[in-house]
DRENZA-510823 format. One record per residue (C-alpha): x, y, z; residue number from 1. Coordinates in nm, 4 decimals. Example, Ala and Ser with C-alpha at 12.3 -4.5 7.8 and 13.67 -1.06 7.14 Angstrom:
// residues 2
@u = 1.2300 v = -0.4500 w = 0.7800 resi = 1
@u = 1.3670 v = -0.1060 w = 0.7140 resi = 2
// end
This chain:
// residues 290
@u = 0.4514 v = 1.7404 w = 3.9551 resi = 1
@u = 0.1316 v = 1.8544 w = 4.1369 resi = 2
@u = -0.1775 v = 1.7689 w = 4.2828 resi = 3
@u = -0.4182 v = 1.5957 w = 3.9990 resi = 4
@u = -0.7025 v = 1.5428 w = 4.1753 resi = 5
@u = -0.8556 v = 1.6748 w = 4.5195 resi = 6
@u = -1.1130 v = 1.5163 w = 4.6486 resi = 7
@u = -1.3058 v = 1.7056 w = 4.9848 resi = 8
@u = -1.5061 v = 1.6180 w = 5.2100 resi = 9
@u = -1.7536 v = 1.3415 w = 5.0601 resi = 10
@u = -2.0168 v = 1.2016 w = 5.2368 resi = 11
@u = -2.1911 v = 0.9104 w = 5.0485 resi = 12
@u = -2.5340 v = 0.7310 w = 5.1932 resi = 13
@u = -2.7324 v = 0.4727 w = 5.0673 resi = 14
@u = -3.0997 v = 0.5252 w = 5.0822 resi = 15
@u = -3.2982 v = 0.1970 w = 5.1716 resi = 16
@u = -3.6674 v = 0.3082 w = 5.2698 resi = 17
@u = -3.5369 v = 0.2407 w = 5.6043 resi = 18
@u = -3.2327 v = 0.2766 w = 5.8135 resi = 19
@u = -2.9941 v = 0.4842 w = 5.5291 resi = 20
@u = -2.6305 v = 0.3585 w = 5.5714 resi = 21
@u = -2.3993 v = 0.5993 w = 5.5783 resi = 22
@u = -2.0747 v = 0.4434 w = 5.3155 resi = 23
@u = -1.8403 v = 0.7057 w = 5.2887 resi = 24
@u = -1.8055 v = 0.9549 w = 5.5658 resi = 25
@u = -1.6514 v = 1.2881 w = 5.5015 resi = 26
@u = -1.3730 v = 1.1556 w = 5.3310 resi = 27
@u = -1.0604 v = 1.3611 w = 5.1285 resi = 28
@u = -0.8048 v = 1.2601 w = 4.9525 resi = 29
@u = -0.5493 v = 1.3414 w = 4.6538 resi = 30
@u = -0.3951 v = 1.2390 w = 4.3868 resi = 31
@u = -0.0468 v = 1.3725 w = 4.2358 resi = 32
@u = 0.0147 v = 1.3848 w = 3.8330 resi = 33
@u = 0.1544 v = 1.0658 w = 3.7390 resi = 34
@u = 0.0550 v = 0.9086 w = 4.0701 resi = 35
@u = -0.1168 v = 0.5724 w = 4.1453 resi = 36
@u = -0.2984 v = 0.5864 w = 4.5084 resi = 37
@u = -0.4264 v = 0.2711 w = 4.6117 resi = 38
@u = -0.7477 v = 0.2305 w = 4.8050 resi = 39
@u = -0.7763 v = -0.0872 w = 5.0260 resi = 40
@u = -0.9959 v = -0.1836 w = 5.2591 resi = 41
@u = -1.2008 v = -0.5130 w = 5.3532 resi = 42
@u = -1.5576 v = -0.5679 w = 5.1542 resi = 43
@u = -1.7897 v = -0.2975 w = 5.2828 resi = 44
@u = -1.5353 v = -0.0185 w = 5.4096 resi = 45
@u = -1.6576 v = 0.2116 w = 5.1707 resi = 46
@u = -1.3587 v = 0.2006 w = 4.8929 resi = 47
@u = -1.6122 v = 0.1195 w = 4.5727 resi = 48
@u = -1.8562 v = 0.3007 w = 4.6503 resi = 49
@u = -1.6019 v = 0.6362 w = 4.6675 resi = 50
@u = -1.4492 v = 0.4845 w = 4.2903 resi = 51
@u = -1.7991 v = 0.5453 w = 4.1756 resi = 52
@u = -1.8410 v = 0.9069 w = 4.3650 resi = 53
@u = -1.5550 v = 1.0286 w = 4.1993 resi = 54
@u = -1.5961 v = 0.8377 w = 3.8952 resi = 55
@u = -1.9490 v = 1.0367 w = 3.8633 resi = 56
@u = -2.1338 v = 0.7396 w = 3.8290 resi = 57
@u = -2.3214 v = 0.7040 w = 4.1511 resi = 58
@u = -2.6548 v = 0.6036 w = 4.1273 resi = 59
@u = -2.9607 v = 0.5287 w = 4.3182 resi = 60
@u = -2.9796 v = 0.4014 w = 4.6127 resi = 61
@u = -2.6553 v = 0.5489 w = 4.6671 resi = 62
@u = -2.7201 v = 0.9371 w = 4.7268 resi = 63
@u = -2.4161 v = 1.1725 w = 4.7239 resi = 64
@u = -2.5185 v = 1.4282 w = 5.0324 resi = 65
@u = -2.1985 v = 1.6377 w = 4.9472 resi = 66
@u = -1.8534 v = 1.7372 w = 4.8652 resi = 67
@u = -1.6141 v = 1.8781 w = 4.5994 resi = 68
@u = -1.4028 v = 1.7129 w = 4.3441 resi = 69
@u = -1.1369 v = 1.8577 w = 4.2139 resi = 70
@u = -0.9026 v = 1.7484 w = 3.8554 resi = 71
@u = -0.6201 v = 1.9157 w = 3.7039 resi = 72
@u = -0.7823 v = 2.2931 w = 3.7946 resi = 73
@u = -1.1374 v = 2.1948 w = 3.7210 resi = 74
@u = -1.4021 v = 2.2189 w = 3.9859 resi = 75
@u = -1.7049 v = 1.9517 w = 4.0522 resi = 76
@u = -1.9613 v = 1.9978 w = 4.3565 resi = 77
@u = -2.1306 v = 1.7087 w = 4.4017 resi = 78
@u = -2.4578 v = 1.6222 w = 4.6052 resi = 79
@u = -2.8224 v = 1.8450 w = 4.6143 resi = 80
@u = -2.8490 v = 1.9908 w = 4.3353 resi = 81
@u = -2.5924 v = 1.9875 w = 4.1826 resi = 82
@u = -2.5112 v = 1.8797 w = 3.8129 resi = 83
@u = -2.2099 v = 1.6872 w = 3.6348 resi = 84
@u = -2.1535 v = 1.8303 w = 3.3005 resi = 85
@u = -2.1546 v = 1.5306 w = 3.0580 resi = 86
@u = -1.7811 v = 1.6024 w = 2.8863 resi = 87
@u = -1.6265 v = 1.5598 w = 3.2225 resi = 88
@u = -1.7354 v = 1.1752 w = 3.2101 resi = 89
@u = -1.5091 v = 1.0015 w = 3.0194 resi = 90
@u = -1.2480 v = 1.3103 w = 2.9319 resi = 91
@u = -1.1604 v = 1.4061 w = 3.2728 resi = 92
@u = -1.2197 v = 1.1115 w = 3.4502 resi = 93
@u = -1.3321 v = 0.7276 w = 3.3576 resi = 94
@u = -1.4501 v = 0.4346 w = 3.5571 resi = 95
@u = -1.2641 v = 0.1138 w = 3.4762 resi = 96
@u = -1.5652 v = -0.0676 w = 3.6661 resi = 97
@u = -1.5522 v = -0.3612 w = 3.8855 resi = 98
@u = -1.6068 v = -0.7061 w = 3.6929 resi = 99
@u = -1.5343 v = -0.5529 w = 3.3808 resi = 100
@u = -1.4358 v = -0.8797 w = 3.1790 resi = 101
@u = -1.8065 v = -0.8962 w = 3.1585 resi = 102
@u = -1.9196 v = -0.5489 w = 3.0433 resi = 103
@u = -1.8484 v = -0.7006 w = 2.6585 resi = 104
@u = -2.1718 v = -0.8181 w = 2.5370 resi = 105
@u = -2.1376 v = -1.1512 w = 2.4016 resi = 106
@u = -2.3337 v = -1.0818 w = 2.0996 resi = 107
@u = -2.1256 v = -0.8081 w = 1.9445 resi = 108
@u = -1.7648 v = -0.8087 w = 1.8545 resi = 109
@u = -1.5532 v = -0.5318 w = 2.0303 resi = 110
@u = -1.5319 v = -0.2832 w = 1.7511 resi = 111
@u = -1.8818 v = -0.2590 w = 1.7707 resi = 112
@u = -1.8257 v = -0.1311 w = 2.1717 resi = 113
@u = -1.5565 v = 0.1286 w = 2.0624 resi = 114
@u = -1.8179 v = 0.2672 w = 1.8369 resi = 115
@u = -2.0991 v = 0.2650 w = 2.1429 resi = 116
@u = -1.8559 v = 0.4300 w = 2.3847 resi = 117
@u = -1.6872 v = 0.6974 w = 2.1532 resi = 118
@u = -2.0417 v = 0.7985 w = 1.9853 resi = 119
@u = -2.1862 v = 0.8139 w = 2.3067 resi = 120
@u = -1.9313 v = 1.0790 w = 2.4310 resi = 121
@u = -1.8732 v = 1.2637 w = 2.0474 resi = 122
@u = -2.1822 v = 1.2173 w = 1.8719 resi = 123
@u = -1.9499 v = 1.4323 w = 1.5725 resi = 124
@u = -1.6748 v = 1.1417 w = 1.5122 resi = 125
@u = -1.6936 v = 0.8910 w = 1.2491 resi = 126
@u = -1.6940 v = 0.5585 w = 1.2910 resi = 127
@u = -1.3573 v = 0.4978 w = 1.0730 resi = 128
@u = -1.1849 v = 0.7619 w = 1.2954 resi = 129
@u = -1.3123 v = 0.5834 w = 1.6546 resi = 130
@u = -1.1966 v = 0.2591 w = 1.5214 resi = 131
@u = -0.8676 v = 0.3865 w = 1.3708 resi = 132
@u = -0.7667 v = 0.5517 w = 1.7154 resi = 133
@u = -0.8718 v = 0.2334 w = 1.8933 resi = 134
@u = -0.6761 v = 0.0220 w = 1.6425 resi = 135
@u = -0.3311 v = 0.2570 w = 1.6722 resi = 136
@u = -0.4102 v = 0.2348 w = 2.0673 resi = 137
@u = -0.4474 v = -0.1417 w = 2.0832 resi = 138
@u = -0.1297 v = -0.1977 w = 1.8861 resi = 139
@u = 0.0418 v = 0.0395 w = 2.1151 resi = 140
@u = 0.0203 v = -0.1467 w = 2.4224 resi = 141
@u = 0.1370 v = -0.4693 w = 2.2514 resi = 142
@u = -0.2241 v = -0.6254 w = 2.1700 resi = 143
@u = -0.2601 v = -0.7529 w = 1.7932 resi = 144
@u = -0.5256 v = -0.5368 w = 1.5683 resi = 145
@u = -0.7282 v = -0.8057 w = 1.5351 resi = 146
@u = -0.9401 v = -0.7986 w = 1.8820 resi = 147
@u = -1.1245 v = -0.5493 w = 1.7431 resi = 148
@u = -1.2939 v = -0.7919 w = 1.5159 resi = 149
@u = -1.3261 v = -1.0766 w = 1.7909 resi = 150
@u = -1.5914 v = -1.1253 w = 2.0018 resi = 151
@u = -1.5684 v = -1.1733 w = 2.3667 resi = 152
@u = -1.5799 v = -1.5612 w = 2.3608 resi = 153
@u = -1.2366 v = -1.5431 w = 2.1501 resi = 154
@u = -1.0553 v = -1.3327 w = 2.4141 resi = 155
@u = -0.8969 v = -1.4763 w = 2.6843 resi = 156
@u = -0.9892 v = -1.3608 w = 3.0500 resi = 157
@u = -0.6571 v = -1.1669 w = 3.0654 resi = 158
@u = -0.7232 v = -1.0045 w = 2.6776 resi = 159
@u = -1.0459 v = -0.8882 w = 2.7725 resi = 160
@u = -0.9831 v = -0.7224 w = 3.0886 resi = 161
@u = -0.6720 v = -0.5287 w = 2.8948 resi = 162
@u = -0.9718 v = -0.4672 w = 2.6395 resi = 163
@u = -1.1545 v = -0.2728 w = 2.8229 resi = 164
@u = -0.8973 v = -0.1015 w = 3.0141 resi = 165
@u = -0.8444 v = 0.0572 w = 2.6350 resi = 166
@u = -1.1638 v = 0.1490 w = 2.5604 resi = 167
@u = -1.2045 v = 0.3282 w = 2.9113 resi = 168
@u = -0.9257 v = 0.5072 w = 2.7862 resi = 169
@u = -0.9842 v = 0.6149 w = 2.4472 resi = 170
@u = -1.0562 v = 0.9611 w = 2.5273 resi = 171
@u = -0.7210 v = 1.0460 w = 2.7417 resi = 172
@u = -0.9133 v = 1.0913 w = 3.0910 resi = 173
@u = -0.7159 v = 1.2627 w = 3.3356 resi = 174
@u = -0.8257 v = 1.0419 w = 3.6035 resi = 175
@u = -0.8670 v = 0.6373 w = 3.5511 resi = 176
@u = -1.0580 v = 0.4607 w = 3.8429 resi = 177
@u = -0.9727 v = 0.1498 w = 3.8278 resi = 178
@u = -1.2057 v = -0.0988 w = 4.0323 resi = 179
@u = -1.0648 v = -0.4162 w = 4.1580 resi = 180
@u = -0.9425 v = -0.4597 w = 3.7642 resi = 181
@u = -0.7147 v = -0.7563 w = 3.8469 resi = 182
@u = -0.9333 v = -0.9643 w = 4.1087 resi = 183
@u = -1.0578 v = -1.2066 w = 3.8392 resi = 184
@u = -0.6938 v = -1.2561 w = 3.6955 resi = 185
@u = -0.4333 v = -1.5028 w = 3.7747 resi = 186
@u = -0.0883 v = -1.4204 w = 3.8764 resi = 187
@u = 0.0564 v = -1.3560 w = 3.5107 resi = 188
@u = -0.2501 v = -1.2124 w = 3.3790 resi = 189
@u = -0.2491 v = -0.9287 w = 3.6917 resi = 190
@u = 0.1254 v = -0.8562 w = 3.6280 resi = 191
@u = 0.0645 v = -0.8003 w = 3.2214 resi = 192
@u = -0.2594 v = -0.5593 w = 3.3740 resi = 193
@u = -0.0149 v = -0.3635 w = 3.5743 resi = 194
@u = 0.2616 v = -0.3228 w = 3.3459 resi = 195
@u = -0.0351 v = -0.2158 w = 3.0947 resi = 196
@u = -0.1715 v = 0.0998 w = 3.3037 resi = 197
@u = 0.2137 v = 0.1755 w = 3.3991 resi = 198
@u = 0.2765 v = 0.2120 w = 3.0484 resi = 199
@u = -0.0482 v = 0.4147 w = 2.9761 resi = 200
@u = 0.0644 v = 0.6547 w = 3.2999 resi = 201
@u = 0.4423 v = 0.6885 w = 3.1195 resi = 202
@u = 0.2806 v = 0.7510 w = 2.7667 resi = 203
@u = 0.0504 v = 1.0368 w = 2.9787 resi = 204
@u = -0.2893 v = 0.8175 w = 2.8261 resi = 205
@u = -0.4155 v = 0.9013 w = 3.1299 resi = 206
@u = -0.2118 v = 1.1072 w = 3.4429 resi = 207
@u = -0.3107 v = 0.9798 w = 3.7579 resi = 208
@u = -0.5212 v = 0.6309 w = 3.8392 resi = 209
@u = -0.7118 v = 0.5315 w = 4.1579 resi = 210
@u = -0.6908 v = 0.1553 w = 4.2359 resi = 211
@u = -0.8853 v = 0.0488 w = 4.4227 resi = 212
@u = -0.8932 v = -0.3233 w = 4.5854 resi = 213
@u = -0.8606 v = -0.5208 w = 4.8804 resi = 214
@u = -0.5279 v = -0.7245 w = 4.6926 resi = 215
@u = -0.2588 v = -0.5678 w = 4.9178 resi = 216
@u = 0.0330 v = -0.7384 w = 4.7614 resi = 217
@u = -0.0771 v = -0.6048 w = 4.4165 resi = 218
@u = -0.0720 v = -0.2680 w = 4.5748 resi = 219
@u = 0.2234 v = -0.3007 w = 4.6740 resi = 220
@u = 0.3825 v = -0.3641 w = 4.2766 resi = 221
@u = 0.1139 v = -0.0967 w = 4.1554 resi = 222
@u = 0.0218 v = 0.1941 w = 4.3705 resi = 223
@u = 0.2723 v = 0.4648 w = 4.4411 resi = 224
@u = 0.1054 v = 0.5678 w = 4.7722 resi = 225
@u = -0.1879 v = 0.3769 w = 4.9567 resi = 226
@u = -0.4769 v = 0.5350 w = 5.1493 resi = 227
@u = -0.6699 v = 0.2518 w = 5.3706 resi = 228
@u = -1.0495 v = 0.2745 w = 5.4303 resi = 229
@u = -1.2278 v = 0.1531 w = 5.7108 resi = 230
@u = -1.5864 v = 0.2070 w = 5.7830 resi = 231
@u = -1.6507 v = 0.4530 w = 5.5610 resi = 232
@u = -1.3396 v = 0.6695 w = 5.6181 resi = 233
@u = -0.9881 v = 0.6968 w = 5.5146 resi = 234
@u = -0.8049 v = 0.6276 w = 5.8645 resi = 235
@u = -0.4472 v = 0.6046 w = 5.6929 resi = 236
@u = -0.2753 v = 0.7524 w = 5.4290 resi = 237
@u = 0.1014 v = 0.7564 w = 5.2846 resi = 238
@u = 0.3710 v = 0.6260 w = 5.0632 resi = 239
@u = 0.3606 v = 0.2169 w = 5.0054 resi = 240
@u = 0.6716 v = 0.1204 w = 5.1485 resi = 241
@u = 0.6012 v = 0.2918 w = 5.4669 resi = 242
@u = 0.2755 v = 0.1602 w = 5.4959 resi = 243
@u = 0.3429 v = -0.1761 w = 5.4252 resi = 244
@u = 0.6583 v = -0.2065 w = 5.6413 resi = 245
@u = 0.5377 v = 0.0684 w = 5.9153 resi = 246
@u = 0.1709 v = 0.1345 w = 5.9556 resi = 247
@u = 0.0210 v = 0.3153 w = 6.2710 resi = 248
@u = -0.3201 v = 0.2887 w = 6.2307 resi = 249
@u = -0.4512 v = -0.0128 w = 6.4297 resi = 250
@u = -0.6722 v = -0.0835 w = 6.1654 resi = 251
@u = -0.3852 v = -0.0683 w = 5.8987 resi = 252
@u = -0.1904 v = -0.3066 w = 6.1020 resi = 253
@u = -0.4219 v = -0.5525 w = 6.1356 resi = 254
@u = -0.4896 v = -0.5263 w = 5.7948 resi = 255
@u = -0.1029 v = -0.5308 w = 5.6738 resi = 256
@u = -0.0610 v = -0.8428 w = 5.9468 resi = 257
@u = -0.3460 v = -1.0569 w = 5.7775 resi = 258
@u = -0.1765 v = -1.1194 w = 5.4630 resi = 259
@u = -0.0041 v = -1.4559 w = 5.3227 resi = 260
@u = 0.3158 v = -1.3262 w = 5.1336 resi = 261
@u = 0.5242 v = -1.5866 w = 4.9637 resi = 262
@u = 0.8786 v = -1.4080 w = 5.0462 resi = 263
@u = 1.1237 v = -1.5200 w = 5.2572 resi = 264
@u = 1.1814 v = -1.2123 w = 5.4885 resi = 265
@u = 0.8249 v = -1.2786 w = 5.6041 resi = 266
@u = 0.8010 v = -1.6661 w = 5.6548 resi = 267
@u = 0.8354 v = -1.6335 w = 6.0228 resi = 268
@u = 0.5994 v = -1.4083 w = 6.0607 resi = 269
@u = 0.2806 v = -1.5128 w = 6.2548 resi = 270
@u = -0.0642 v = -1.4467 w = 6.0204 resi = 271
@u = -0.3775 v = -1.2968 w = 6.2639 resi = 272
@u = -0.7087 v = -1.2971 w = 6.1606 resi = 273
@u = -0.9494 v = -0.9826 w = 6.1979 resi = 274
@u = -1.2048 v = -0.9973 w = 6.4090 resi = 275
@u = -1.5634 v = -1.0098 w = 6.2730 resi = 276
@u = -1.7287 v = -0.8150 w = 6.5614 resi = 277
@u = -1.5410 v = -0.6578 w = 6.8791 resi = 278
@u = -1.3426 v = -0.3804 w = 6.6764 resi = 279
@u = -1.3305 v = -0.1270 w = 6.9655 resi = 280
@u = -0.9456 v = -0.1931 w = 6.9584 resi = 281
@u = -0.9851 v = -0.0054 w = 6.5490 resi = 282
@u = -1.1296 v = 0.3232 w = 6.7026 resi = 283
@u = -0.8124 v = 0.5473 w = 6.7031 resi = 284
@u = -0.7488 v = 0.9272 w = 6.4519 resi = 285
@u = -0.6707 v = 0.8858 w = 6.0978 resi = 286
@u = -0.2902 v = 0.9248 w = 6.0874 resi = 287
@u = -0.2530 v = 1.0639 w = 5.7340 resi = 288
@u = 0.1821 v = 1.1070 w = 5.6448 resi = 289
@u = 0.3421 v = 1.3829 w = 5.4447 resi = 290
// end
């Protein structure tokens, strides 16, 4: 096992004709083969918009000023100048985007986005050959043939959402961003989600995925280590089970100390809110663990 993905130094600011706001901050992280990292963080610390940095799908008004992405060997600078070549979208990493139950149009029936999404990446495959690998990949991870001929109104919230999980698979990325992907799901339909992209990890679809959300407990099922965002920087990193049951981060612990768990062991525990505005007490180094 080693390092999939290295991700240095990324500074991400969106332009507004104004006052630009700076969203992620000279932020690095990694990801180990077969690893899950979670990214949490409150709405508007920054953990989106670095899915779509290293996703390669940032777009204006967000301007990439710099830093260097890194996937199994292969090197990406990002920011200035510089240019993504087009076969690393896709092949070496893919954006499962945020909201994604409603990137099916409603007019077409899903085999018709298969054929969109593999054409646009392999203008040389045939349409019988994108639909037969989506076919033998649906039926692999336990979803009947026949979706392919459905259209979106037929599928149930959970179906579609495992839908396109697939198709932002098809071409074996290296690296699957995966953008709040079960925050429109209920309880049953988020633990058939994450059993999915386990099973795509073991069956080496794809070998490493970045989750990002601000559903702690669902990290804590999911994500083999967490890294926790705040104000545009990572200020903790490590494995889940020590930073659910030991953060050191202020920020992490208010974080951690927020959420409503339904288990016993924690039913005596007193739930604090965060603060909206003094956060002085948050200022502290990033404590990142081995």
């Amino acid at each position: 096992m080693g390092t999939l993905v290295d991700a240095r130094n990324i500074r991400g600011v969106y332009y507004t004709g104004g006052k630009d706001v700076v969203a992620v901050d000279d932020v690095s992280l990694r990801v180990e083969e077969g690893e899950v990292l979670g990214l949490a963080g409150e709405s508007g610390s920054g953990k989106t918009t670095l899915g779509s940095i290293i996703s390669l799908i940032a777009r204006p008004p967000l301007h990439v000023e710099r830093g260097t992405l890194e996937i199994d060997g292969k090197v990406q600078e990002l920011g200035g100048d510089a240019r993504v070549a087009r076969t690393w979208r896709g092949s070496v990493v893919s954006m499962l985007p945020q909201g994604a139950m409603n990137s099916i149009s409603p007019t077409k029936r899903v085999r018709h986005l298969v054929w969109d999404v593999m054409r646009s990446h392999d203008r040389r495959i045939s349409k019988e050959v994108a639909l037969e690998r989506a076919r033998e990949r649906i039926t692999t991870l336990g979803l009947p043939a026949r979706v392919l001929d459905a259209y979106p109104h037929q599928l149930s919230g959970g179906m579609k959402q495992r839908v396109v999980t697939i198709i932002s698979t098809l071409l074996n990325p290296r690296l699957l961003v995966a953008d709040e992907p079960t925050s429109a799901l209920d309880v049953s339909s988020q633990k058939i989600l994450i059993e999915m992209l386990l099973e795509m990890l073991d069956q080496k679809i794809m070998s490493g995925v970045i989750f990002v959300t601000h559903d702690l407990p669902v990290l804590r099922t999911v994500a083999t280590k967490i890294a926790v965002m705040y104000q545009g920087r990572v200020v903790e990193r490590g494995p889940t089970r020590l930073m659910v049951d030991r953060p050191e981060h202020p920020y992490t612990k208010a974080l951690m100390s927020s959420v409503l768990t339904p288990e016993p062991k924690y039913s005596k525990i007193r739930i604090e809110g965060m603060s909206g505005f003094d956060r002085t007490s948050f200022d502290a180094p990033a404590v990142i663990h081995s």
